[in-house]
PLY file of the C-alpha trace (Angstrom):
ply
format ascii 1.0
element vertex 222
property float x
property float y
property float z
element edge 221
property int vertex1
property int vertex2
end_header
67.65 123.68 86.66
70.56 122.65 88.60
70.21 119.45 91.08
70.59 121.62 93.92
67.18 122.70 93.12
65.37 120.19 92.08
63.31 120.02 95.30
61.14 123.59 93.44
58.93 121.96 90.95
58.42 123.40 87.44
55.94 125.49 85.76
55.20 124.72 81.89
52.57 126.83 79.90
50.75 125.65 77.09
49.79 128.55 74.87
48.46 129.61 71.84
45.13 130.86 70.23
42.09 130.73 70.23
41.02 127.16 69.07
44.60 126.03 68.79
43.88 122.98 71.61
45.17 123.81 74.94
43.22 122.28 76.95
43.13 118.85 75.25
47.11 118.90 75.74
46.81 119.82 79.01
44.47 117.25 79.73
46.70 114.96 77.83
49.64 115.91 79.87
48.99 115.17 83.02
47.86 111.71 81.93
50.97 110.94 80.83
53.01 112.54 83.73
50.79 111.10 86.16
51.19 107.44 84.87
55.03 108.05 84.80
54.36 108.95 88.74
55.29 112.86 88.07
53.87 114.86 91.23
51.37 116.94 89.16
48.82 119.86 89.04
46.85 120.94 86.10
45.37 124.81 86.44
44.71 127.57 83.98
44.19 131.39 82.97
42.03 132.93 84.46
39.55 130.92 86.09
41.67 128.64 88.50
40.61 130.20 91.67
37.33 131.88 93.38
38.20 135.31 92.35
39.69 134.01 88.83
36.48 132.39 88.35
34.34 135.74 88.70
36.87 137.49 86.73
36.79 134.74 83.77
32.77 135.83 83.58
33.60 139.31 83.65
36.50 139.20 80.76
34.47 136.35 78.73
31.12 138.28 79.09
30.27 140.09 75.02
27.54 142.06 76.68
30.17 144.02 78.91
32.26 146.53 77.19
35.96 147.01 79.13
38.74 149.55 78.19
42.09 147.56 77.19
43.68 148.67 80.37
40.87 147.53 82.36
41.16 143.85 80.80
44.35 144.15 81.19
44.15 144.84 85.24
41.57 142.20 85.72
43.57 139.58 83.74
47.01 140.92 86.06
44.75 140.26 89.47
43.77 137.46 88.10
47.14 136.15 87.72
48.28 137.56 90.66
45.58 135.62 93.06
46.32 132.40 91.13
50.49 132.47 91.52
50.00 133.35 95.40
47.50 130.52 96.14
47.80 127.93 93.38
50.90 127.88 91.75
53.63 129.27 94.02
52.72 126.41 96.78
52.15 123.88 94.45
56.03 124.52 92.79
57.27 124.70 96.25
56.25 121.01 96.91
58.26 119.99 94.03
54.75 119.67 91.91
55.40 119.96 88.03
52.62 122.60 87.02
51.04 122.43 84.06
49.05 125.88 83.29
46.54 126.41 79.75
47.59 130.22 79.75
50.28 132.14 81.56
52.16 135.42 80.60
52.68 135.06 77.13
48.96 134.96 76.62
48.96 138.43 77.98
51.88 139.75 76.12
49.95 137.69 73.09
46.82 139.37 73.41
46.38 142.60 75.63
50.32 143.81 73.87
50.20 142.72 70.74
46.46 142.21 69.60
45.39 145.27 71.65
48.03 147.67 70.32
49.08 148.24 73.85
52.82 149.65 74.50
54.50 146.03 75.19
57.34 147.33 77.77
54.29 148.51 80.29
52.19 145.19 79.30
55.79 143.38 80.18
56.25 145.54 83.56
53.31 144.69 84.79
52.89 141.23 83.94
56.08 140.74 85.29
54.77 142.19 88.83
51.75 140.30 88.82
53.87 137.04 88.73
55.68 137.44 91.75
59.36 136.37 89.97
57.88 133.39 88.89
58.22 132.98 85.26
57.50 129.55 82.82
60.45 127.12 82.78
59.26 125.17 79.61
56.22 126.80 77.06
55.40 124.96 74.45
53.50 126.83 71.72
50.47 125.53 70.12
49.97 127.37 66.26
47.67 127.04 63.84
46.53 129.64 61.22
43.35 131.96 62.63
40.33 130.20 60.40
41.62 126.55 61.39
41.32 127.79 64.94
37.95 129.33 64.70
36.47 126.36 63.12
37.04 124.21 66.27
35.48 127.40 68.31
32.54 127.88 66.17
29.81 126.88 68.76
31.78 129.83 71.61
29.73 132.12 71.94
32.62 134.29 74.43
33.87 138.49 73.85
37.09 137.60 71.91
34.87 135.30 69.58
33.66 138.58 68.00
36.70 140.31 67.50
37.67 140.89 64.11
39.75 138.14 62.16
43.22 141.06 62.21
42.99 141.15 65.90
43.73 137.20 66.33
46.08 137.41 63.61
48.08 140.05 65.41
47.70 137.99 68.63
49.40 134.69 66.63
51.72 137.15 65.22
52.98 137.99 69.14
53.37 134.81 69.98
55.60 134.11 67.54
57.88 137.21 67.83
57.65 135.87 71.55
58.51 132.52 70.32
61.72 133.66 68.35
62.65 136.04 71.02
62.88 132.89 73.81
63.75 129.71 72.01
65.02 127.68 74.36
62.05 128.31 76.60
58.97 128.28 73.94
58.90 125.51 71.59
56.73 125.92 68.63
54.58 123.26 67.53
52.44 122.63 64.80
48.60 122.36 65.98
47.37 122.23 62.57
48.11 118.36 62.46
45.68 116.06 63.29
45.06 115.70 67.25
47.06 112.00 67.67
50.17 113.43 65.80
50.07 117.01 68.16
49.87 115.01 71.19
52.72 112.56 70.40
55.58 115.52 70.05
53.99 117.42 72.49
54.59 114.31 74.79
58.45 114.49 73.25
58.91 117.96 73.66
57.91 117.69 77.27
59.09 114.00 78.51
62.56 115.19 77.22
63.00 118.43 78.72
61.84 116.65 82.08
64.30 113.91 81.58
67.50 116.14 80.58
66.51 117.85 83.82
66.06 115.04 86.18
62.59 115.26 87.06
61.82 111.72 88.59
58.55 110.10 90.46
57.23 111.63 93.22
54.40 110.05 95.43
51.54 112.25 94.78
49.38 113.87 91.97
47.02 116.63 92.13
44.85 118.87 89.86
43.08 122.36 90.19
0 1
1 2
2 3
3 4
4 5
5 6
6 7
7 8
8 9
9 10
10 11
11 12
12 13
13 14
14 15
15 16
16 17
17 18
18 19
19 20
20 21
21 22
22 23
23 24
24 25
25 26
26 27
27 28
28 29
29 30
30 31
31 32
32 33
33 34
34 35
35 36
36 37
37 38
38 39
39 40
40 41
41 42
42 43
43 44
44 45
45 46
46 47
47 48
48 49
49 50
50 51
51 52
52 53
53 54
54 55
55 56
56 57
57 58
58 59
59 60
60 61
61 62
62 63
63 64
64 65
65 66
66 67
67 68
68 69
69 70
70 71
71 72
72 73
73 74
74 75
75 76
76 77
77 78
78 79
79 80
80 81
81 82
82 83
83 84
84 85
85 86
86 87
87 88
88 89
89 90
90 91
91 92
92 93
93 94
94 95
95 96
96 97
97 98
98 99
99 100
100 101
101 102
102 103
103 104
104 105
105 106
106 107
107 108
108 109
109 110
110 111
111 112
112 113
113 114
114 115
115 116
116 117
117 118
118 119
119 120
120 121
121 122
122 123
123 124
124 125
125 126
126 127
127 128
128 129
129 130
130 131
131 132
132 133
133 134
134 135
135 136
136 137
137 138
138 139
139 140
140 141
141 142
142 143
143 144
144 145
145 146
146 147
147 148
148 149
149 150
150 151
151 152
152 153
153 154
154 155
155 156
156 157
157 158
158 159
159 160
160 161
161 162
162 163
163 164
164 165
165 166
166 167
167 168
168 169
169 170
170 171
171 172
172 173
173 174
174 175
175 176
176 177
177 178
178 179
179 180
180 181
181 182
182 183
183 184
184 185
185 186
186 187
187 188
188 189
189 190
190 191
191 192
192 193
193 194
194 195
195 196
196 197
197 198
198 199
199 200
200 201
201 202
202 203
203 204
204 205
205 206
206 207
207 208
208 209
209 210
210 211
211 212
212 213
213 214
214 215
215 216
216 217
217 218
218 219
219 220
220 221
């Protein structure tokens, strides 16, 4: 990002599957940036807005049965809702924005796991986003049992998917994750939680710094 516009904040995506501990770096994240005075918001897909949270129940629901194109739609509005009322403002007032799910989760899953054709799943993902697009992704992985171990008490509709179906899901991410290296850095999740968090905290405080991110006087969360 060039100093000219450094004013637009940044979006970074934390992805991965199922299990592989999203969330806790998220949460970790925004410690750190906060404490280092980082204007920052903390949001995630789906769920991070009134509409995203009735579509979370719908896609999370086992006891409703969707077509892949029809997860697919409800995951796209879902996105589309959250980029024009949570992350498009919050990157406009120079906010760095950390997300648990973006894109690549739908590439990840309704492309690759579903067997859908991935130039449509792109198109449309694509629109849904507005032109706004991940700056930094960093890439949690960890092999498909390790990550349903730490699930084991979700009880949600991609819990009771067949073992191939997550393993084609971490196999997308990383063809994704070759495809874009300078933009998704892998890192090892199988590690225990104190070593994940420390290069995630590298990973992150460095691209920041070689960018000039500095304090700003406000933090937020969503």
């Amino acid at each position: 990002m060039s100093p000219s516009n450094r004013a637009r904040g940044c979006l970074i995506t934390v992805e991965g599957i199922d299990g592989a501990g999203k969330s806790t770096q998220v949460e970790h994240l925004a410690t750190l940036l906060a404490a280092r005075g980082l204007r920052t918001l903390t949001t995630r897909e789906p769920g991070a807005t009134s509409l995203g949270r009735e579509l979370r129940r719908l896609l999370l629901a086992r006891e409703l049965a969707l077509a892949s194109d029809a997860e697919l739609f409800l995951f796209l509005a879902d996105r589309a809702e959250h980029v024009a009322t949570v992350i498009a403002p919050a990157l406009a007032a120079g906010a760095v924005v950390l997300c648990d799910r973006f894109a690549d989760s739908t590439i990840a899953y309704q492309g690759h796991g579903r067997g859908r054709d991935l130039a449509r799943v792109r198109r449309w993902s694509d629109e849904s986003s507005a032109g706004i697009a991940p700056d930094l992704t960093l890439l949690l992985d960890c092999p498909i049992a390790l990550g349903a171990e730490r699930r084991r008490h979700e009880n949600d509709r991609y819990e009771i998917l067949d073992s191939s179906f997550h393993e084609r899901v971490r196999a997308g991410f990383l063809v994704e994750a070759a495809a874009a290296p300078q933009r998704i850095r892998r890192i090892d999740a199988s590690r225990p939680l104190a070593e994940v968090s420390a290069e995630v905290a590298r990973v992150t405080l460095a691209w920041l710094d070689a960018r000039g991110y500095s304090a700003a006087p406000a933090s937020a969360s969503a």
